[in-house]
N, C-alpha and C positions, 0 to 999 in steps of 0.2 A: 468364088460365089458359094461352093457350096461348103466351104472350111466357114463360113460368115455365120451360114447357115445354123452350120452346125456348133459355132458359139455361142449365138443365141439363144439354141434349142436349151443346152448346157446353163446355160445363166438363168433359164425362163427355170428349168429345175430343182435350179438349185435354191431358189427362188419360191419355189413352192412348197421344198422341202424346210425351209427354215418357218415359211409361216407354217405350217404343219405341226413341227414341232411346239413353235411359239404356241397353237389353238390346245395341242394335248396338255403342253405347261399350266394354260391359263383354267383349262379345264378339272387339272388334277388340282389346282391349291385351291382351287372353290367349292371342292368336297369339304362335306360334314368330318372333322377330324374323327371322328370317334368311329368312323367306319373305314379308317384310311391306313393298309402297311404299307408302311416305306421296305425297303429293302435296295441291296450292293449288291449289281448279275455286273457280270465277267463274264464275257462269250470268248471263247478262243476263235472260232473259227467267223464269228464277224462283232469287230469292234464298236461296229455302229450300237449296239445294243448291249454297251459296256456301258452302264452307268450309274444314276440313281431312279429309281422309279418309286411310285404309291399304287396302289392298289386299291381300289375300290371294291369293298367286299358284297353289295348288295349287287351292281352293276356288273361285277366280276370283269374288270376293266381296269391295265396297268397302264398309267402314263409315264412316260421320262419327261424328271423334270430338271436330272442333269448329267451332262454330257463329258465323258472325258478319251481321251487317247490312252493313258495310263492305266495300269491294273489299280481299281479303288479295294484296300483292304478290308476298311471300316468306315465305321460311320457312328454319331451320338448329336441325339435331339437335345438342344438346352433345354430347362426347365417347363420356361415358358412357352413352348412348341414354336418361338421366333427366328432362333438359327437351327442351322444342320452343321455340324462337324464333320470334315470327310476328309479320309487317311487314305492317303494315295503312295504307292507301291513304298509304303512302310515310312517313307525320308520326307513327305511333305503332309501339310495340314492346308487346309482350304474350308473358308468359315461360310457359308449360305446363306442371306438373310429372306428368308423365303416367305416375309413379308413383301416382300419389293419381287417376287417371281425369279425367287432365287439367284439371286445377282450375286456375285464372290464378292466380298466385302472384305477380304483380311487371308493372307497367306505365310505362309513360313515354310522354312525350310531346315531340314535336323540338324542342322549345324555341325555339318560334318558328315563324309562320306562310308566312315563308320558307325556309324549311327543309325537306328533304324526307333521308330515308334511302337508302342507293345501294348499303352494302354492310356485311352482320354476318357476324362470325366469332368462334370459340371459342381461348381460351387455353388448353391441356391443363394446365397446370402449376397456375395458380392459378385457375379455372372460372372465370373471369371474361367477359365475352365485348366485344369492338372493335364498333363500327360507327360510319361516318361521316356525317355532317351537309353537308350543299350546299347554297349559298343560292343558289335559282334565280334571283334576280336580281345577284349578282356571281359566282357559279359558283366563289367560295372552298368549300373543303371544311376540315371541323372534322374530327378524329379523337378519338374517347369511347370509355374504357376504363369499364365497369358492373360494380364489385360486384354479382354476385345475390343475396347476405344482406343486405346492408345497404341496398341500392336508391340508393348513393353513386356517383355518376358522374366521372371526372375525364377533364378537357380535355388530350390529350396532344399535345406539336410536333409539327407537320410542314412541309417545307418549303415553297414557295410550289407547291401541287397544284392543280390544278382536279376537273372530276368527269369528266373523260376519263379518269381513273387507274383502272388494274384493281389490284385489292388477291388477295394470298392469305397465309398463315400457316405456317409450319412452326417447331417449338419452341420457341416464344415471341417467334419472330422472323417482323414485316411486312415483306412486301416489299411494292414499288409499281413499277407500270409507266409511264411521260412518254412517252406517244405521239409526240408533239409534240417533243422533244430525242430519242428514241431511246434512253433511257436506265433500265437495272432496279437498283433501290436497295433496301437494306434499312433497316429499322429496327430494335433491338435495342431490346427493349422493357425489360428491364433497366435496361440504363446512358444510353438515349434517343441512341445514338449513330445518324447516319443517315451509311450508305456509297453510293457507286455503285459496284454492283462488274459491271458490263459498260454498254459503250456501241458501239454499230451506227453503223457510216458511209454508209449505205447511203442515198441521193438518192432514191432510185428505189422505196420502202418504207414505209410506217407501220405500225408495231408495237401490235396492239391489246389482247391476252390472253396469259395464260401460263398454262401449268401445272404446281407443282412435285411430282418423283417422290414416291414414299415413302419414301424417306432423305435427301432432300431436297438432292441433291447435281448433280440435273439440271433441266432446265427445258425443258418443247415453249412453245416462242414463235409464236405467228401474224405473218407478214410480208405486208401487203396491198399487192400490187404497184400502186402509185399512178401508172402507164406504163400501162397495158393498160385495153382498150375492157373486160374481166368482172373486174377487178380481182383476178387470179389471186392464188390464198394459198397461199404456201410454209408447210412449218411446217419450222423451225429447234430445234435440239437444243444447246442451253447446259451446259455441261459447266465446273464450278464451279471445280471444283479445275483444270483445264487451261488456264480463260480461251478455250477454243474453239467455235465453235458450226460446224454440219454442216448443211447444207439435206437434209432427208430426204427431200421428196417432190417435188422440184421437176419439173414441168411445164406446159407452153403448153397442153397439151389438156384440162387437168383446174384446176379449184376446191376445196380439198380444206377439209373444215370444223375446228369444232373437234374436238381430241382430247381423250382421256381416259389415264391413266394405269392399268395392271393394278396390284392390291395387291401380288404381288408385284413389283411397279417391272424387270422385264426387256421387258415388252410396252406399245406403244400401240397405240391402237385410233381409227380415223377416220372420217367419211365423203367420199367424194370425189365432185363435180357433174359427169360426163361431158358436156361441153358439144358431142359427138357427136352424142350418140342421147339425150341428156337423162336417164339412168340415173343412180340413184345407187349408188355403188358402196361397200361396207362392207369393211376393210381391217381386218388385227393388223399390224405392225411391232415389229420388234424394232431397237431405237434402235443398239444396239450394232453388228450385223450390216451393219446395213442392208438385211434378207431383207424380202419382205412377202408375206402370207397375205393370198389373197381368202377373203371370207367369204361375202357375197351381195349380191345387185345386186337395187336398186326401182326400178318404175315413176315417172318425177317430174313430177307432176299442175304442173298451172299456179299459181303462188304458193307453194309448197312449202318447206319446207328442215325440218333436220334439229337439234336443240336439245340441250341438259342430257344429251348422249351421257355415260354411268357404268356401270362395272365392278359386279358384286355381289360382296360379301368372297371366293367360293371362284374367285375369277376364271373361272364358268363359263358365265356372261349378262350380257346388256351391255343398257342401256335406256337407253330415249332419247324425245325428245318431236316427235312430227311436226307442224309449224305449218303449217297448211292455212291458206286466206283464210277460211273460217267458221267453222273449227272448231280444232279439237285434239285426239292420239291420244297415251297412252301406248302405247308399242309394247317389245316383250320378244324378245333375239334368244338363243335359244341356242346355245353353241359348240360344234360337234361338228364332225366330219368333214366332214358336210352341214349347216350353220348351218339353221337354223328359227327363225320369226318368227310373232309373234303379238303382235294391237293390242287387248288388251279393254278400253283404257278410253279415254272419249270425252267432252269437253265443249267450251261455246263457249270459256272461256279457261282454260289451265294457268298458272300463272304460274311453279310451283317444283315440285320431284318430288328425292326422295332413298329411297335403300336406307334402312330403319332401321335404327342401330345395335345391334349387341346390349347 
């Protein structure tokens, strides 16, 4: 009688807990997208709250709106804020159509147990979405173009890359970054034509990240000075049409991070390591000028640094992820006269955090 008992209690729970979750589901994709981060928590010490969540920034209110067992990596919004991309413990892909309340529409898997995932991105033109394959034991990289109707994947050239390469996209055209040669190529996904259209002679440099404007006609490049005891980071302005690049921030006394791009593409926005007073210091720049706005200065705890720095579409908040040694914050800055900051969300790992598209 009372083992009956105590199945029912069990099933009445669990029972509870599904529409639970179903109500916060239904409750987070009816949010105003334009107030909404998504974000990848990874709890170690309870999986229940490994998943995907949005955040509600007026509400200040995370729902999950999806659940896994697995450590999820990453994550990429198509275009049209209609699917989620989600990379799970490196070797699988899982498509979201979070029109339909998030239902998995389309999976795969790396094909191959060597194999791990490094980087996905979205085609605007034909939805189709890129990401690359690295076999951990020869550090060859595959590049896979994915039908999302058809679940039809095809193997596209590239030329001899490793998994150092930082990849980004702008209409319909890869670019890639060769650490190692100093060298930004594109691919024209098109005609599969692959160009180098700038190379750095610089001895004294390794080139690790880029980020292309929104007209896609410029590029902030990270320079990591491979000469200096903190390995000082210039960030460099590539200017397409001129074949020119400009050191924008250069300095001995500062480490500057990565940047981000304003939607309207006249502003970046940085953080800089005051290797002083150990502050860090949050910066706008305007690439053309060369003017720079301070915005506000953090305290920087031991093990610290500063992550996924991103604009929100009215270019009027900037967020970014703070990697602590135990933990992890998203943190919300906004841009005023007097910049103001606020950290409401908190777990042991982030892995990925994006504005939702509309």
């Amino acid at each position: 009688m009372l083992t009956r008992i105590i199945l029912r209690l069990s099933r009445l729970l669990i029972l509870v807990l599904m529409l639970l979750v179903l109500g916060i589901r239904i409750l987070a994709l009816g949010l105003p997208s334009g107030e909404q981060v998504t974000y990848v928590a990874n709890d170690t010490n309870s999986m229940i709250r490994t998943g995907v969540y949005m955040h509600d920034l007026q509400r200040n209110v995370s729902a999950l709106v999806y659940q896994d067992s697995r450590i999820l990596r990453g994550m990429e919004w198509s275009p049209n804020g209609q699917y989620l991309l989600i990379v799970s413990q490196r070797t699988q892909l899982k498509l979201l159509d979070m029109s339909r309340g998030g239902r998995i529409v389309q999976s795969w898997d790396s094909f191959g147990r060597q194999f791990v995932i490094v980087f996905v991105g979205w085609l605007e033109n034909t939805g189709n979405f890129l990401f690359t394959l690295v076999n951990s034991d020869t550090q060859e990289t595959q590049l896979m173009e994915l039908d999302i109707l058809t679940g039809e994947w095809t193997e596209l050239d590239l030329p001899d890359v490793t998994a150092r390469h930082w990849y980004g996209i702008g209409d319909d055209i890869l670019y890639f970054l060769n650490p190692g040669q100093n060298q930004l190529a594109r691919l024209d996904m098109t005609s599969g034509q692959i160009t180098t259209i700038y190379e750095w002679d610089r001895a004294d440099a390794s080139y690790q990240w880029f980020r292309i404007s929104p007209d896609g006609s410029r590029f902030i490049v990270s320079a990591v000075q491979i000469d200096t005891v903190f390995g000082n980071v210039d960030l460099l302005l590539l200017n397409l049409e001129s074949g020119t690049t400009d050191n924008l921030t250069q300095s001995r006394r500062e480490v500057d991070g990565a940047s981000t791009w304003a939607n309207n593409g006249d502003i970046i926005a940085f953080p800089s390591y005051d290797l002083s007073n150990d502050d860090i210091n949050f910066y706008q720049l305007n690439p053309s000028t060369g003017k720079r706005q301070f915005l506000l200065s953090k305290s920087q705890p031991p093990y610290f640094s500063v992550r996924f720095l991103e604009f929100s579409r009215d270019d009027q908040q900037l967020m970014f992820l703070e990697d602590h040694d135990e933990f992890m914050r998203i943190c919300i800055m906004v841009i005023t006269n007097s910049a103001s900051l606020s950290c409401p969300i908190s777990h042991d790992f982030i892995s990925s955090l994006a504005w939702r598209p509309e």
